[in-house]
C-alpha positions as CSV (number, residue, x, y, z in Angstrom):
1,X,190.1,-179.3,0.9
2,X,192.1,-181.4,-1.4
3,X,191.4,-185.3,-2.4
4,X,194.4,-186.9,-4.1
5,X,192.6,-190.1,-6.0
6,X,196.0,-192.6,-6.6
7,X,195.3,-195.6,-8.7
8,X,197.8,-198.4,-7.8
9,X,200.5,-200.0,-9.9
10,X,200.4,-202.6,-12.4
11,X,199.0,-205.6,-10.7
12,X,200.3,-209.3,-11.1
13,X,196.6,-210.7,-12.1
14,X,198.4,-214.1,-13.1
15,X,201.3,-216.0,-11.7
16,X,204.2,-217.2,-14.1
17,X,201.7,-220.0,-14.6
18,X,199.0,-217.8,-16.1
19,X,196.9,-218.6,-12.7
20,X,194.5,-215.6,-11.9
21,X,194.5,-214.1,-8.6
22,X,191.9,-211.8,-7.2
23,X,194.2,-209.9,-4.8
24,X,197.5,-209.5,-6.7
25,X,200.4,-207.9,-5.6
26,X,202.3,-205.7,-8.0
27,X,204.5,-206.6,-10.8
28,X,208.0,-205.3,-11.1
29,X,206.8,-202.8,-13.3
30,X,203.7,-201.7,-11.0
31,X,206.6,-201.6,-7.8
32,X,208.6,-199.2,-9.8
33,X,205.5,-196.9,-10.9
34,X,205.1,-197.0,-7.0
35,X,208.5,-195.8,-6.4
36,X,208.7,-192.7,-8.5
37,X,205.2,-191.9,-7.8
38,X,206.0,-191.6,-4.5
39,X,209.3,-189.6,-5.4
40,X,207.2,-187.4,-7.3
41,X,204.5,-186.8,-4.6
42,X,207.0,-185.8,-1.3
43,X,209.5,-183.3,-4.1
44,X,210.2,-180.1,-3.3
45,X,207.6,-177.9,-3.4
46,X,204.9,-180.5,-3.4
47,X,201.9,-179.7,-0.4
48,X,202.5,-181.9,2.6
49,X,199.4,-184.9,2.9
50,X,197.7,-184.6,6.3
51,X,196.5,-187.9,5.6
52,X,197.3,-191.1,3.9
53,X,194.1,-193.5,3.0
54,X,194.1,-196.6,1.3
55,X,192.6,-200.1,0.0
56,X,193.5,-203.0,1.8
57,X,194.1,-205.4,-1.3
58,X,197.8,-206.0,-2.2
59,X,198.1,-203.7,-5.4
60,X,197.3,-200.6,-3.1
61,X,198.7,-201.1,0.4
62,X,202.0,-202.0,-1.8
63,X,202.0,-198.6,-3.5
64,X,200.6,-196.5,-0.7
65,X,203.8,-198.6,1.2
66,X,206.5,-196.4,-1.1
67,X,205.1,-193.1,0.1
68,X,204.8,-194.4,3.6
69,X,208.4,-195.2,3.6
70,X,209.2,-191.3,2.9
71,X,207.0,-189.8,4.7
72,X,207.5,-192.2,7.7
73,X,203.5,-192.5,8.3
74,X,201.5,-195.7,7.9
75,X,198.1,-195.4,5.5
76,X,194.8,-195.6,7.1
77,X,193.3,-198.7,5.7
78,X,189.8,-197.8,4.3
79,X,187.7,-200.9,3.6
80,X,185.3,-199.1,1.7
81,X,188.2,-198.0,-0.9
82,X,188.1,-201.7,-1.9
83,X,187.3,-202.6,-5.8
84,X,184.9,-203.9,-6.7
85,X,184.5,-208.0,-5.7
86,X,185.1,-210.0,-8.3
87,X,184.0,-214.1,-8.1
88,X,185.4,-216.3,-5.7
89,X,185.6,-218.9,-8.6
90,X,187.8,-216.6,-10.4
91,X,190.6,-217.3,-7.9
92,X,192.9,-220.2,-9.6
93,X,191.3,-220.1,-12.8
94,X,193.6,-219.9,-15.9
95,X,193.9,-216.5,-17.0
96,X,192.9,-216.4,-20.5
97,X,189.4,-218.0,-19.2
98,X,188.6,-215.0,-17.1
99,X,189.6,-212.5,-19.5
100,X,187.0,-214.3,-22.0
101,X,184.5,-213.9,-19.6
102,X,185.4,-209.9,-19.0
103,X,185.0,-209.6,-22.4
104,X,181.9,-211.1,-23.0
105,X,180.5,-209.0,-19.9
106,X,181.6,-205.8,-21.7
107,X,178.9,-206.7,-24.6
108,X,176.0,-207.0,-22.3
109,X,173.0,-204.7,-22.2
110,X,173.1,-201.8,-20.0
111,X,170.6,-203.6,-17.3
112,X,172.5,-206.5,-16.8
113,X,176.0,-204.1,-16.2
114,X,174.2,-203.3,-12.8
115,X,174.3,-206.7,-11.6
116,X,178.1,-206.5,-12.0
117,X,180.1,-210.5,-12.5
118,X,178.2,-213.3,-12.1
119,X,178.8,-214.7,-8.7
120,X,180.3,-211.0,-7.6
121,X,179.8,-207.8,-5.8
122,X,177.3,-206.1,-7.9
123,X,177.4,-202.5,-9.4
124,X,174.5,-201.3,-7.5
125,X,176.3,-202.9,-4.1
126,X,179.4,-201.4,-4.7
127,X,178.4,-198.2,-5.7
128,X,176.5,-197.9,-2.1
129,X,179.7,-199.3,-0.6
130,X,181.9,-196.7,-2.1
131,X,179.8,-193.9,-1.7
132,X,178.1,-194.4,1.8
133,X,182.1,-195.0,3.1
134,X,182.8,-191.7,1.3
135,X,179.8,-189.8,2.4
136,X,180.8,-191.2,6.1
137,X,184.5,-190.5,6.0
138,X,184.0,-186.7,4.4
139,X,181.5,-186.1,7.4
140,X,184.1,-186.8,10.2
141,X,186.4,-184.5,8.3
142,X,183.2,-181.5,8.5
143,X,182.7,-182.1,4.7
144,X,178.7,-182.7,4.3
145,X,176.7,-182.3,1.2
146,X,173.7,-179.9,1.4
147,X,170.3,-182.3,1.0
148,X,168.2,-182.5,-1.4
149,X,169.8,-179.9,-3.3
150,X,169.5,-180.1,-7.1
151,X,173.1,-178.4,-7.5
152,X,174.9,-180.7,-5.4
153,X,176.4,-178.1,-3.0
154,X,178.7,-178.9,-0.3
155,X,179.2,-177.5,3.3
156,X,183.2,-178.2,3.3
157,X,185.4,-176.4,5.7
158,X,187.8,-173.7,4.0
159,X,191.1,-174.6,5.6
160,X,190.4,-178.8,5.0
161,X,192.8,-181.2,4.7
162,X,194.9,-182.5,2.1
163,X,194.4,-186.1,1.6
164,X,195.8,-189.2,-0.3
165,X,194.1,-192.0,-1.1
166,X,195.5,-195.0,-2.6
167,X,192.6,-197.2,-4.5
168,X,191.6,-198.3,-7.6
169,X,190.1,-197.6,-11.0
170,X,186.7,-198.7,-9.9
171,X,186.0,-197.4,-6.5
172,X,188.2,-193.7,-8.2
173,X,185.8,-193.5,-10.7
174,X,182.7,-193.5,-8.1
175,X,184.4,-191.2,-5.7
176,X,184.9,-188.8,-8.8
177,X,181.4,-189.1,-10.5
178,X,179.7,-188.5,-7.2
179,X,181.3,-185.5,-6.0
180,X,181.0,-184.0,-9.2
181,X,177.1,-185.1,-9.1
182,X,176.8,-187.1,-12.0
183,X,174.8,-189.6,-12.4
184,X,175.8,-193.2,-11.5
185,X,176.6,-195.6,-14.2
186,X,177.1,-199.3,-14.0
187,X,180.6,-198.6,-16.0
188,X,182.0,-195.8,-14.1
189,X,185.4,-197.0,-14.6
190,X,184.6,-196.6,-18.3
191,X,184.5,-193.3,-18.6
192,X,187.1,-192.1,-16.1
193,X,189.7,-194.6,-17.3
194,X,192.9,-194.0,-15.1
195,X,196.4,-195.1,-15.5
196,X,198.6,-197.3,-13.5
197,X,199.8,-195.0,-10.5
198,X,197.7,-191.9,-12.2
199,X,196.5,-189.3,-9.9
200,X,193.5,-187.4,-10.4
201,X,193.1,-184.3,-8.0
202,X,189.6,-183.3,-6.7
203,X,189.5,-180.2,-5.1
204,X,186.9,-177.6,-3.0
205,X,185.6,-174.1,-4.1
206,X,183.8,-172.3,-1.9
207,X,180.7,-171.1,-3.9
208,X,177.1,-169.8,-4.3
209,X,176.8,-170.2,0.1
210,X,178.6,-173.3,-0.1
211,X,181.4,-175.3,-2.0
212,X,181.9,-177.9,-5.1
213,X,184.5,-180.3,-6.1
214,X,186.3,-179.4,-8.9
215,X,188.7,-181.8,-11.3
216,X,191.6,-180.1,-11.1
217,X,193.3,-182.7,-13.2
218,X,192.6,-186.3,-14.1
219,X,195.6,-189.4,-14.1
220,X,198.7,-187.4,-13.9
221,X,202.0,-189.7,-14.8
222,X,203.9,-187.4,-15.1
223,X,206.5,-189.1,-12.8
224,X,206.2,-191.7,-15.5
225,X,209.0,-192.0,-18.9
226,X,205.9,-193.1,-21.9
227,X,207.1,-196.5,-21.7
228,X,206.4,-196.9,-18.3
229,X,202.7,-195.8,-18.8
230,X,200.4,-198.4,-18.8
231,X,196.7,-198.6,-18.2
């Protein structure tokens, strides 16, 4: 069984005003990441996806949108695949205020990264949101992990499918921490710090009476020239 984690493109966060948005749509840039992504994922010799997952915000269903146009298939929408909610009042504010206020949140004490953005979805909200969907979703696939046990073994089904899903950095970095069994942290996106239209591939071994998920590899842009790599 193969999950193929695909971070969107660049996002539009601000109008040509420098007005903030929470569901942006993709710059010029991010639309062109999309494109070659998607190139890069149907080529020759590329595996064939049984499935196409992703967020319904803008900046995913936009770049899950270039692959669905070669591969003639519509994406699954997958509302649990959403990032994680930021505050309503952000929506209209100028820019340059809410990227003071993201920086200010970045110097707060662990215990208060849990509660996520004052007036948002919390860390401890959204991590149950993107793991309960995932738990939920790998379970109608066959894909169940063992309970209770201390080496987070999986029953997974040998000939499983292939899978794309088109998300984002936040709700990425939980899927990957949990099916590697880490433990949570209120800054998962922290430490697995994905690219613009970077692909991280998670796939099953069949092990020790049952399976794990293995990082095969981690943001992949290689369909990307270096100065169309951003993060």
């Amino acid at each position: 069984m193969e999950l193929v984690l695909i971070r969107h493109g660049q996002p539009a966060w601000a109008d040509d005003h420098g007005t903030s948005t929470n569901d942006p749509g993709l710059t010029p840039l991010g639309a062109r990441q999309a494109a070659k992504l998607a190139d890069w994922l149907t080529r020759e010799g590329q595996l064939p996806f049984d499935q196409v997952c992703a967020s319904p915000l803008q900046r995913a269903r936009e770049t899950a949108a270039a692959l669905e146009g070669l591969l003639g298939v519509e994406a699954t929408v997958q509302d649990w695949l959403r990032e994680i909610g930021s505050p309503l009042e952000w929506e209209g504010r100028p820019e340059d205020e809410v990227v003071k206020e993201i920086d200010a949140m970045r110097r707060r004490p662990r215990e208060e990264w849990w509660d996520g953005a004052p007036g948002g979805e919390t860390f401890r909200d959204f991590h149950q949101r993107v793991t309960g969907g995932l738990d939920a979703w790998l379970a109608e696939l066959g894909a169940r992990e063992h309970r209770f046990d201390p080496d987070h073994l999986w029953d997974l089904p040998e000939d499983g499918p292939r899978v794309a899903l088109f998300a984002h950095v936040g709700t990425n970095s939980v899927i990957t921490s949990h099916l590697l069994g880490l433990t949570p942290q209120p800054w998962e996106w922290e430490r697995f710090p994905c690219d613009h239209s970077g692909v991280t591939v998670l796939r099953s071994r069949q092990l020790a009476g049952g399976a794990i998920w293995a990082l095969e590899y981690f943001s992949d842009v290689a369909h990307l020239p270096a100065d169309e790599v951003t993060a």
